[in-house]
C-alpha positions in Angstrom: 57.8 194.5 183.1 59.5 191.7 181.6 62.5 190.2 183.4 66.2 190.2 182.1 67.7 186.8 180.8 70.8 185.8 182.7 73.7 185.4 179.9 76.8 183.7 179.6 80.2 185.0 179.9 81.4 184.4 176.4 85.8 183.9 176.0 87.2 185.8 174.0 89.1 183.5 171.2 89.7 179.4 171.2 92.7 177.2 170.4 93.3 173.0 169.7 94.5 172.2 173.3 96.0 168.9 172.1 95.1 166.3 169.5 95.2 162.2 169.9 95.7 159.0 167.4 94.1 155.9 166.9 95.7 153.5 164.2 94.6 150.3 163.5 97.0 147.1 163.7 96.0 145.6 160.5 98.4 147.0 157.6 96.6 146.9 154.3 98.8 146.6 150.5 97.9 147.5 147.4 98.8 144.1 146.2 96.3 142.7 149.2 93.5 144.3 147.0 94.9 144.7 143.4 93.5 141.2 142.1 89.4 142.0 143.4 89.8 145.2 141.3 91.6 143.9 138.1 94.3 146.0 139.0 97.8 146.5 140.1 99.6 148.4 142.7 101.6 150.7 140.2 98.5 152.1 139.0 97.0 152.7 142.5 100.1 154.5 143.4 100.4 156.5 140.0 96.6 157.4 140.5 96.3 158.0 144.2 99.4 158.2 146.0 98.5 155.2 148.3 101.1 152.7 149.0 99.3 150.9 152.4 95.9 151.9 154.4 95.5 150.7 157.8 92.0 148.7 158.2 90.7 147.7 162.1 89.8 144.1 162.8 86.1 142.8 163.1 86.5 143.0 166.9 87.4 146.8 166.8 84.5 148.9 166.9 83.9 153.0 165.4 83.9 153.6 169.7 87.2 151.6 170.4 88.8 153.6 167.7 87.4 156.9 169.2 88.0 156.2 172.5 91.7 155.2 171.6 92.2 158.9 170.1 90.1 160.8 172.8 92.0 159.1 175.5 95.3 160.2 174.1 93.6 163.9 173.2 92.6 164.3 177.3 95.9 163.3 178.2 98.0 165.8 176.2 95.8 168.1 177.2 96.6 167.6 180.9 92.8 167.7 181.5 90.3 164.9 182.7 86.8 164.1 180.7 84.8 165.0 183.4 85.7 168.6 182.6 84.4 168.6 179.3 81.5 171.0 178.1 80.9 169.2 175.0 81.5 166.3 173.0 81.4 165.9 169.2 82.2 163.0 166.8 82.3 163.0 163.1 81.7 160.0 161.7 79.5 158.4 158.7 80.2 154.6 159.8 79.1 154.1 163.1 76.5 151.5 162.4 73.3 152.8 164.8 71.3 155.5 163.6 70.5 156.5 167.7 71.6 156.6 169.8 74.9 159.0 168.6 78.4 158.0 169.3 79.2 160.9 170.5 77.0 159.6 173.5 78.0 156.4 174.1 81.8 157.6 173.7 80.9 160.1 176.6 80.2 157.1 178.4 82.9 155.1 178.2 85.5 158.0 178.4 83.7 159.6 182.0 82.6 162.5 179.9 79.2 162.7 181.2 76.8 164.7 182.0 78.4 166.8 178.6 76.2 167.2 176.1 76.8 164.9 173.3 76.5 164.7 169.7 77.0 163.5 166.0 77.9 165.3 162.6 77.7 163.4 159.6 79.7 165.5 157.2 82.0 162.9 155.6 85.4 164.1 154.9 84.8 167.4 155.5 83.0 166.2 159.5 86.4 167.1 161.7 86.5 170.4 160.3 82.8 171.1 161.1 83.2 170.0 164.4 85.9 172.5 164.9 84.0 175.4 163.8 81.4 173.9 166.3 83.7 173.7 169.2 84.8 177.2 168.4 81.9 178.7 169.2 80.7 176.8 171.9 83.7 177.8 173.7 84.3 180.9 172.4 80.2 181.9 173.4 80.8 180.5 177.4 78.8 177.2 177.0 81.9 174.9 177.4 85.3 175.4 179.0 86.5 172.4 177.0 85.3 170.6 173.6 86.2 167.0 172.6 86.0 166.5 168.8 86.9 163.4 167.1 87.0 162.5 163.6 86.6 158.6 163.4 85.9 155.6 160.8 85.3 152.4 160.3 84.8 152.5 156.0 85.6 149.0 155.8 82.8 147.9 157.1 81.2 149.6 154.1 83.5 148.5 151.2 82.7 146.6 148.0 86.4 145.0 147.2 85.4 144.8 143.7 84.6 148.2 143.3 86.8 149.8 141.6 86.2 153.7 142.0 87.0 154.0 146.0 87.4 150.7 147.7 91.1 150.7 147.2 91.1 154.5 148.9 90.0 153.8 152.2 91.2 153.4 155.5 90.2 153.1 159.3 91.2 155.2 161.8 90.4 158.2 164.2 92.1 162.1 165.3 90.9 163.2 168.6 91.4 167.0 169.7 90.5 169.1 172.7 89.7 172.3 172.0 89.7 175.2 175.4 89.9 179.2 175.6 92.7 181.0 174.6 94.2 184.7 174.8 94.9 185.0 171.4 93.0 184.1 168.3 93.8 180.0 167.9 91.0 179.3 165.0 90.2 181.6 162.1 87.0 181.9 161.2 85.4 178.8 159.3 84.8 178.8 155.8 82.0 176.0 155.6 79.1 174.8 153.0 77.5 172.3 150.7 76.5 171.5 147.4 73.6 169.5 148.0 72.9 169.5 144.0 76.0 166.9 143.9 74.7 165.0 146.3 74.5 161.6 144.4 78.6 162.1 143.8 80.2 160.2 146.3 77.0 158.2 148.1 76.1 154.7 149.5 74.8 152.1 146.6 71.6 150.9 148.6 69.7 152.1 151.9 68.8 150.4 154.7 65.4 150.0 153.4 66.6 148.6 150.8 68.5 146.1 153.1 65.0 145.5 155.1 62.8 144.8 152.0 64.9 141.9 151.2 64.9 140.7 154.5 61.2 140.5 154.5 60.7 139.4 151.5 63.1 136.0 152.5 61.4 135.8 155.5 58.0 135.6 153.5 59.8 133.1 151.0 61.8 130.5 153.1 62.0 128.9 150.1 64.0 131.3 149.0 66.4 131.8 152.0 69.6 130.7 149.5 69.2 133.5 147.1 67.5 136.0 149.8 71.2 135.9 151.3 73.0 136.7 148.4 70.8 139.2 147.7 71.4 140.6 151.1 75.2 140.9 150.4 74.7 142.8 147.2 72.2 145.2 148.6 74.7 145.7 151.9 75.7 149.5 151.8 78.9 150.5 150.2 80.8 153.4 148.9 81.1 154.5 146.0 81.9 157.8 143.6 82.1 159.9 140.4 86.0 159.7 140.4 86.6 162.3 137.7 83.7 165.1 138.9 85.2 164.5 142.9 88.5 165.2 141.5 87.8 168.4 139.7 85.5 169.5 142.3 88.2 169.1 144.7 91.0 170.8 142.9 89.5 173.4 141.4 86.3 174.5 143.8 87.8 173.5 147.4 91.6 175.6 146.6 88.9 178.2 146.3 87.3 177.5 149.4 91.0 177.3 151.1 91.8 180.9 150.0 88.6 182.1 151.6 89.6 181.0 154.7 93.5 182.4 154.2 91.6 185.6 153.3 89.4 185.3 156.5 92.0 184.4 159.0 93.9 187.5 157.4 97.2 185.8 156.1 98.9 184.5 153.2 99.7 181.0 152.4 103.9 182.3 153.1 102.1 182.3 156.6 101.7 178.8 156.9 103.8 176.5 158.8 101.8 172.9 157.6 98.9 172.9 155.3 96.8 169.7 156.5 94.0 168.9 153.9 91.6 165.9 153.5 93.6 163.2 152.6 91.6 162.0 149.8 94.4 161.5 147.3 98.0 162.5 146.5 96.9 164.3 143.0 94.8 166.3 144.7 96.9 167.7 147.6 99.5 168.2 145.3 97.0 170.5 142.6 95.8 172.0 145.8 99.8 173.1 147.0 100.1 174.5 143.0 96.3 176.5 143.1 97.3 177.8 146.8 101.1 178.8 145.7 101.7 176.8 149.1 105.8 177.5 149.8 108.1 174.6 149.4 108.6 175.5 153.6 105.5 174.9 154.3 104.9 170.8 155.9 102.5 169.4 153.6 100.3 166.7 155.4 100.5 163.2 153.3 99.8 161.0 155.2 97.2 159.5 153.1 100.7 157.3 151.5 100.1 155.2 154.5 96.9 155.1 156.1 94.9 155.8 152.8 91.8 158.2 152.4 89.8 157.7 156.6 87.2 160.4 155.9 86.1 162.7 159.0 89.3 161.3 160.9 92.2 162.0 158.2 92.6 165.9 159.0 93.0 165.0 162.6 95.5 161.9 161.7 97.5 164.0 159.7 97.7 166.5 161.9 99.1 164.2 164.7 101.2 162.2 162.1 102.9 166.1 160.8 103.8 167.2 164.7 105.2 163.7 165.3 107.6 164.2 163.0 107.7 167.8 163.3 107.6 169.1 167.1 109.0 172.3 166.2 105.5 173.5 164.2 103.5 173.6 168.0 102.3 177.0 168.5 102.4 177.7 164.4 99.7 178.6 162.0 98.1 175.1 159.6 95.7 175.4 157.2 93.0 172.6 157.1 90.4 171.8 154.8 87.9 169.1 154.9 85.6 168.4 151.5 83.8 164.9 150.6 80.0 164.2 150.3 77.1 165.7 150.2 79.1 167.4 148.6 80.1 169.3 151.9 83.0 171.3 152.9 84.5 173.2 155.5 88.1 174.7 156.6 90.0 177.0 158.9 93.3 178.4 159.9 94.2 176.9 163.3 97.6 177.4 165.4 98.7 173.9 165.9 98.7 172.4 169.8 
């Protein structure tokens, strides 16, 4: 006879514990950038919503900027990292392929033995590691869940490029996420178009990178023009401005209904909607496609700290209860949506 598998004892529902910043010093202008891109900063305000974007320093690091946020996270969540069953980070910029962040931030932090690991979903990362987080707590296997959102996109930014290099931002959101008596996260709406995956994408690979490498190394001759090669193949951002923006305001206030729908509420609901902060136009479509009430917090941070992928979500949600202390313990939608093209959201009560 075959023998019974022990199983855990799963919790019934999971909440955001707490959530944790980490800004960058280094206050970026529109008129710092506006010359590179032929450009001024009335039309990058008109067309985005930006005004300033907050970039880190060559000596700050993807894992000091996590480690900033999870620090804060653990404290306001009165708990220490050694009782963490899991930690995730989000992030397409930190600059080794293995090991993960996630592990060495477990490190640093004291997190360890937890099990540790990346996503790389872009903008729409934090919200996937939420939905992760949910269920690992939710199923038993962790009492507590670190997820950060973190970036460093100016390490990958051409300054003359003119259809996202004036967008982005560095930063990271932190949040614990622990067992709860009542429902804390809806259920998450998530997906891909992978057929759009070209849209918003990295102009050059790595190999690319290493062929040129090789190919100076083979030529010393040629070491000069090897180097400038080297810059212009370096990876960088870039997009299909007009198909991201109609992708985003159409299919993704789609995608936010779903999850209204599945969380079983109405947008009159909502206390703060937090989505991506990818650009002004689109949060504000986004408010008109979901009928959002003119009560409702609207997240915008993005008018300072610019579009900082995986970690904007988090950001904006610690930016919102800043200024707003009286929305802990309410309901926020968030949605997260940026390549691959990915997506993901959920209705979460606010810590």
């Amino acid at each position: 006879m075959t023998a019974t598998l022990n199983q855990l004892t799963p919790n019934k529902h999971a909440r955001i514990l707490s959530v944790g910043a980490f800004r960058p010093s280094n206050l970026v202008t529109n008129d710092d950038l506006v010359e590179a891109i032929d450009s001024s900063d009335e039309w990058i305000r008109q067309r985005t919503g930006i005004i300033t974007r907050q970039r880190a320093d060559a000596e700050t690091s993807v894992l000091d900027m996590a480690e900033g946020a999870a620090r804060e996270a653990l404290a306001n969540a009165g708990i220490e990292a050694s009782q963490l069953g899991a930690v995730i980070v989000s992030t397409v910029t930190f600059p080794f392929a293995t090991p993960s962040a996630a592990a060495a931030l477990s490190g640093r932090i004291g997190a360890s033995p937890a099990p540790a690991f990346d996503i790389s979903a872009a903008c729409a990362g934090y919200c996937y590691g939420v939905a992760q987080a949910d269920a690992l707590v939710r199923s038993g296997m962790a009492e507590y869940v670190l997820v950060v959102g973190v970036e460093k996109l100016s390490d990958f930014i051409d300054s003359t490029e003119r259809t996202i290099s004036f967008l982005l931002g560095d930063g990271a959101g932190a949040v614990v996420i622990g067992k709860s008596e009542v429902p804390g996260i809806s259920p998450s709406v998530w997906g891909s178009e992978g057929e759009k995956w070209d849209t918003i994408s990295m102009t050059n690979s790595l190999l690319d990178l290493r062929t040129l490498a090789l190919a100076a190394e083979a030529n010393p001759g040629e070491k000069a023009i090897a180097a400038e090669g080297t810059e212009k193949l370096w990876p960088t951002l870039r997009q299909d401005g007009p198909s991201v923006f109609r992708w985003a305001v159409w299919e993704m206030a789609k995608v936010a209904k779903k999850a209204l729908d599945d969380a079983g509420i109405t947008s009159d609901d909502l206390a703060a909607f937090l989505p991506h902060q990818a650009n002004m136009r689109i949060i504000d479509e986004m408010v008109k496609q979901l009928k959002i009430p003119e009560t409702v917090v609207v997240a915008r941070d993005i008018a300072e700290s610019g579009n900082t992928s995986a970690a904007s979500i988090p950001l904006a949600m610690h930016r919102v209860l800043k200024e707003n202390p009286e929305l802990s313990g309410k309901l926020a939608l968030q949605i997260g949506f940026g390549a691959g093209l990915v997506f993901g959201a959920q209705v979460v009560v606010l810590p």
